[in-house]
N, C-alpha and C positions, 0 to 999 in steps of 0.2 A: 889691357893689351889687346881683348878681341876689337875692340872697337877701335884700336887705333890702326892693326892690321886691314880693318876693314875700309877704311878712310885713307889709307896708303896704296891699297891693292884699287881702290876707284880712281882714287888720284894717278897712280901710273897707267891706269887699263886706259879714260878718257887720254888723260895725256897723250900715251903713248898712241892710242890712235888718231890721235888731231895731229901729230907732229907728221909722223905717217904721210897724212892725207895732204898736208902744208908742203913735204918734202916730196911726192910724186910724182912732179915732172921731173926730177932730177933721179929718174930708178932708171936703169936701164939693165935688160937681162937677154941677153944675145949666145947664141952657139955657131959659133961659123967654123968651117973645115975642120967638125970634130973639136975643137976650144971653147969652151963655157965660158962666156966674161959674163962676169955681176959688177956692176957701180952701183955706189948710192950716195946720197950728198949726206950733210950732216943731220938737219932736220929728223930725214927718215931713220938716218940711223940712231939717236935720237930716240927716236917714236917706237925701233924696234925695239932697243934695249929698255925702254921701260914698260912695254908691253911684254916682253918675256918677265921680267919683274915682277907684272901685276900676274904673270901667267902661277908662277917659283910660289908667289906669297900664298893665291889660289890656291895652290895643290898640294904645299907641303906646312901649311898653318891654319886656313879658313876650312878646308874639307877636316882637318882632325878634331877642330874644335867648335865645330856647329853639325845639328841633323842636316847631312845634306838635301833632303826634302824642305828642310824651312829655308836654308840660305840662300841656294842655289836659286831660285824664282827670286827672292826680294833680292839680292846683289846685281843678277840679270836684270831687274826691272828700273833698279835703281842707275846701273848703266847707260841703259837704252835711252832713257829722260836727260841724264846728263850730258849723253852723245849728240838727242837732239836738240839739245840748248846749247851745245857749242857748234851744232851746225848751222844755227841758228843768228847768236850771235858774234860769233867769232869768224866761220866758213860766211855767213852772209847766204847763207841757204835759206830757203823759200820753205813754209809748211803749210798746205790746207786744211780745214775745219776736219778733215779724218783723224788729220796727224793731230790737231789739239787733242779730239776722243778719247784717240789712239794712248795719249798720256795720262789723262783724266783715267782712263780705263787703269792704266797702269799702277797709277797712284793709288787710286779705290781696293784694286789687288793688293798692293803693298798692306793697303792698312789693315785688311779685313787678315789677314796673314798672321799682323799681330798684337790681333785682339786674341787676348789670354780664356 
């Protein structure tokens, strides 16, 4: 079960912010004469609800059942890689030889993390 929590909380966290980032031209958050409007399209809302999701399963399953010193860096890390591989090939987003590093570095962290 941790590892499945842990593959559903990445899965809705990426998700949830690629849906986000897909549905952003359709956010709009205005105050006029004192009246708050929020819109959102589907997409976002979407990307919201499963990023508060990934937030729920974070904070009331993965912090009880891991040292948060070990989890907290490898879930971050393992994140940030999956975010830029879908900005990558899903956004159509551009990375240079830092950002390869930048992953490489991240990946080297992860493993050195755990090694027992």
């Amino acid at each position: 079960m941790k590892i499945i929590s842990i593959i559903l909380y990445l899965f809705l966290s990426v998700g949830g912010l690629t849906l986000v980032k897909l549905g952003s031209t359709n956010i709009n958050i205005a105050l006029n004469n004192g009246t708050f409007t929020f819109q959102m399209g589907l997409k976002a809302m979407l990307g919201f609800i499963a990023y508060i999701g990934s937030f729920l399963i974070y904070t009331f399953y993965i912090i009880k059942k891991f040292d948060l010193s070990y989890i907290f860096p490898i879930i971050t890390g393992i994140t940030q890689v999956l975010v830029i591989l879908v900005g990558i090939f899903i956004l159509k987003e551009h990375i240079n030889i830092y950002g390869i590093f930048g992953i490489l570095s991240i990946i080297i962290g992860i493993t050195l993390l755990n090694i027992k």
